[in-house]
C-alpha positions as CSV (number, residue, x, y, z in Angstrom):
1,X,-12.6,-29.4,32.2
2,X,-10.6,-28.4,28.9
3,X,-11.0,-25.7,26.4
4,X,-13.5,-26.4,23.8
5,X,-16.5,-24.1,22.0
6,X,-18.6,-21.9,24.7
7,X,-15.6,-22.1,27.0
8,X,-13.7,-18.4,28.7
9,X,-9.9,-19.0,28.4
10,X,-7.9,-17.1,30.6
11,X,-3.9,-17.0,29.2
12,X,-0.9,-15.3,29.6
13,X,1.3,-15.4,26.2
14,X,4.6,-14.1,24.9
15,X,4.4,-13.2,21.4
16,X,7.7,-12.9,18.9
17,X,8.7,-12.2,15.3
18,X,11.1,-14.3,13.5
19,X,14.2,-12.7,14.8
20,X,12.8,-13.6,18.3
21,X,12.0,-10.1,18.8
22,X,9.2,-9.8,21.8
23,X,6.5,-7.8,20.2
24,X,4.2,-8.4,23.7
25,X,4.0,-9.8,26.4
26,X,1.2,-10.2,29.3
27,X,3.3,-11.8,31.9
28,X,2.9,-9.7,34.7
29,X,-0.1,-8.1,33.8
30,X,-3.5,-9.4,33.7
31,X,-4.1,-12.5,31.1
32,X,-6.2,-12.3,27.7
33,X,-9.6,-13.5,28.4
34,X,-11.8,-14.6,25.4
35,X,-14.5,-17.0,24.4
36,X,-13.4,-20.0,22.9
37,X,-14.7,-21.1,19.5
38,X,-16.5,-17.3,18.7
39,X,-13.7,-16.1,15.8
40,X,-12.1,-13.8,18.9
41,X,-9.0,-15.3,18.7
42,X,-6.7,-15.8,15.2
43,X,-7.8,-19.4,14.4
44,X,-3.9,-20.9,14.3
45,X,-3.7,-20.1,18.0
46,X,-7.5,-20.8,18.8
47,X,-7.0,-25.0,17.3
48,X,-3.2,-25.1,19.3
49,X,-5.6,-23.9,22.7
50,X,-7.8,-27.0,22.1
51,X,-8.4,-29.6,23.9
52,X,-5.8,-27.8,27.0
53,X,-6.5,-27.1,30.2
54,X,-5.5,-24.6,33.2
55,X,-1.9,-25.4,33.7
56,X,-0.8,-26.5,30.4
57,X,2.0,-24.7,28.6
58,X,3.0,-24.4,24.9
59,X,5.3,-22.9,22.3
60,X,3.4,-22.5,18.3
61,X,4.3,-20.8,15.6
62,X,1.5,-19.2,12.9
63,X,1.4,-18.9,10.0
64,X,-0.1,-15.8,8.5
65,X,-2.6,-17.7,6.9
66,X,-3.5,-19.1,10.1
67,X,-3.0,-15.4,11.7
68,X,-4.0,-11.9,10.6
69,X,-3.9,-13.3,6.6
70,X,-1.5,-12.0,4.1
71,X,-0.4,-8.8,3.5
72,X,-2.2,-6.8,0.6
73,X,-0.4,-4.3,-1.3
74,X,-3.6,-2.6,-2.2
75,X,-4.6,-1.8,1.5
76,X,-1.8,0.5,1.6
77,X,-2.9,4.0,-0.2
78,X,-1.6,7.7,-0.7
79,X,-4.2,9.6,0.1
80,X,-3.8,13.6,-1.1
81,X,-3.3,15.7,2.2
82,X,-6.0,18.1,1.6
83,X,-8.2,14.8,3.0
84,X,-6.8,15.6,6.2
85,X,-7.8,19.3,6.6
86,X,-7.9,20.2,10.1
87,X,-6.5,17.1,11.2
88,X,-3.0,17.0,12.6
89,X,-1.8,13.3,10.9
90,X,1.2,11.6,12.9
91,X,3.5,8.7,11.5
92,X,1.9,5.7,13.7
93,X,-1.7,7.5,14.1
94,X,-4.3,5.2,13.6
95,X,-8.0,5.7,12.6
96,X,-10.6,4.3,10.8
97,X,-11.2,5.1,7.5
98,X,-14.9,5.2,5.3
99,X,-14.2,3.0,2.1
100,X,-16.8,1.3,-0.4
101,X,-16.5,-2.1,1.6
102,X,-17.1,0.1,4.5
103,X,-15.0,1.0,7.8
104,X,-11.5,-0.6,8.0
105,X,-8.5,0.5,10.9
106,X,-5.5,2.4,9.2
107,X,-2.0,3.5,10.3
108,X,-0.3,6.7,8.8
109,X,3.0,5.4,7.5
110,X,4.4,8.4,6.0
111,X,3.4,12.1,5.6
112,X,4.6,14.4,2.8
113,X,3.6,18.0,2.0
114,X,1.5,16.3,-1.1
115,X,0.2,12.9,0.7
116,X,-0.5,11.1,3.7
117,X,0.1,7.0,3.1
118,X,-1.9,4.7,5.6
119,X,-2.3,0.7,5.6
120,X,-5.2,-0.8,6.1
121,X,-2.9,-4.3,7.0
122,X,-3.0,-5.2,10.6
123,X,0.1,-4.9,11.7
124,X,0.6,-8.2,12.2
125,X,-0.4,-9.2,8.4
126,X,2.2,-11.2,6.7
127,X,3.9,-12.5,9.6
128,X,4.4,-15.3,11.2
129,X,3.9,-15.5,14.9
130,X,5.8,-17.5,17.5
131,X,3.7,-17.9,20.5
132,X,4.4,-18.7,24.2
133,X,1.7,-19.8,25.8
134,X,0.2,-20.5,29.9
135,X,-3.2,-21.2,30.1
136,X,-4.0,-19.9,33.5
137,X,-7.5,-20.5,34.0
138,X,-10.8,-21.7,32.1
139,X,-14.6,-21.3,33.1
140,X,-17.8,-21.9,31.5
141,X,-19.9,-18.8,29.5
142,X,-22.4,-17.4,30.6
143,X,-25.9,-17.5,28.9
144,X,-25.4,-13.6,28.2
145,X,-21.4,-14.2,26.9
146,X,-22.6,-16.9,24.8
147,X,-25.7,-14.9,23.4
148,X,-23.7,-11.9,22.7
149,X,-20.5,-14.4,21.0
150,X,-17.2,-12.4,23.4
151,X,-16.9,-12.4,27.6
152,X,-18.0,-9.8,29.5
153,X,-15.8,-8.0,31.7
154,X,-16.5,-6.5,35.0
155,X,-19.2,-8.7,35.3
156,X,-21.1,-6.3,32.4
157,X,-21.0,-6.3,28.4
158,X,-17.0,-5.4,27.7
159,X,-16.9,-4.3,31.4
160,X,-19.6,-1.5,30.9
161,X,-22.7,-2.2,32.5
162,X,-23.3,-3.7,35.6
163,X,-24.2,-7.4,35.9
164,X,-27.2,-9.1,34.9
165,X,-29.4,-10.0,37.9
166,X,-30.2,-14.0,36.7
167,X,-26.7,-14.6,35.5
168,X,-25.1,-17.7,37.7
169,X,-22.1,-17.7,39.2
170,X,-19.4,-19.5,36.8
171,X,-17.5,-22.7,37.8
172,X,-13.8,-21.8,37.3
173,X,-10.5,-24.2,36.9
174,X,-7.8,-22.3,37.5
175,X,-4.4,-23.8,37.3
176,X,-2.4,-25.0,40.1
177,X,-0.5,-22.2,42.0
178,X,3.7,-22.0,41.0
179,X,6.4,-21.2,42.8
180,X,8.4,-18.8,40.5
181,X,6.9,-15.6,39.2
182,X,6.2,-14.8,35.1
183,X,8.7,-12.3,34.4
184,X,7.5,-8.7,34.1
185,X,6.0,-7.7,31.0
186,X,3.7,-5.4,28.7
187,X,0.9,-6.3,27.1
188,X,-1.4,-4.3,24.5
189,X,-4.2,-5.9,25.1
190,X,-4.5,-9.5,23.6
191,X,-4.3,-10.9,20.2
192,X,-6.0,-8.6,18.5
């Protein structure tokens, strides 16, 4: 079996900046699980996966075209503080803001008495991304994880309901069992 459309991918990954500063790492923690082929993962990293199997091990770098896409000046705003009445805004807050193209995720970058200035850039946006990658373990979707276009965790839909009664039990290729340990790690929860 290897990782094509309709396939759960199962990896660990350590993820740098150009400096070679880590920026995460789930080594040590449990692996990103997503649904190959459904726009879940950045699509640089998604075409490097494949073709792979469980075992297989890579370094790639993306582009931010191939990433989270350039970064635009004009999703970084001042917005007057009175917006925030009642709130309490913090440098690194996020939220998500109401606009005309409707709801986007911001992050307060600086506060003043006058303004509050978010960015509706991922974080990520602009960058290019230097991947290590171990795919750990692939399996087929199930009719409800291909239906609903992400995997379900905990058996329900983003591990919050309980497991639907006709769903089969998934074949599974894991990778073969190593000797040495990943080194310990953090990891915010996936790619994003």
């Amino acid at each position: 079996m290897h990782i094509e459309k309709d396939i759960v991918v199962s990896i660990h990954y350590r993820l740098n900046d150009d400096q070679g500063n880590e920026i995460e790492n789930s080594f040590g923690n449990e692996p990103m699980v997503y649904l190959h082929g459904h726009n879940n993962m950045i699509p640089g990293l998604e075409k490097e996966l494949e073709g792979k199997q469980p075992g297989d091990q890579f370094k790639v770098s993306v582009s931010p075209e191939d990433g989270y896409g350039p970064y635009v000046d004009g999703l970084k705003q001042q917005i007057p503080s009175e917006g925030f009445e009642g709130l309490d805004p913090k440098i690194g807050m996020e939220f998500t803001a109401d606009t005309e193209n409707g709801p986007i995720q911001v992050r307060v970058l600086e506060i003043t008495e006058e303004f509050v200035t978010v960015d509706g850039n991922h974080p990520f946006a602009g960058k290019t991304l230097h991947f290590d990658v171990d795919i750990t373990e692939i399996r087929d979707a199930t009719p409800t994880e291909l239906d609903h276009g992400h995997i379900h965790a905990g058996g329900g839909c983003c591990g919050s309901e309980e497991p639907e009664e006709e769903e089969e039990e998934a074949v599974v290729e894991e990778a073969p069992a190593k000797e040495d340990k990943p080194e310990e790690g953090t990891c915010c929860g996936g790619c994003h």
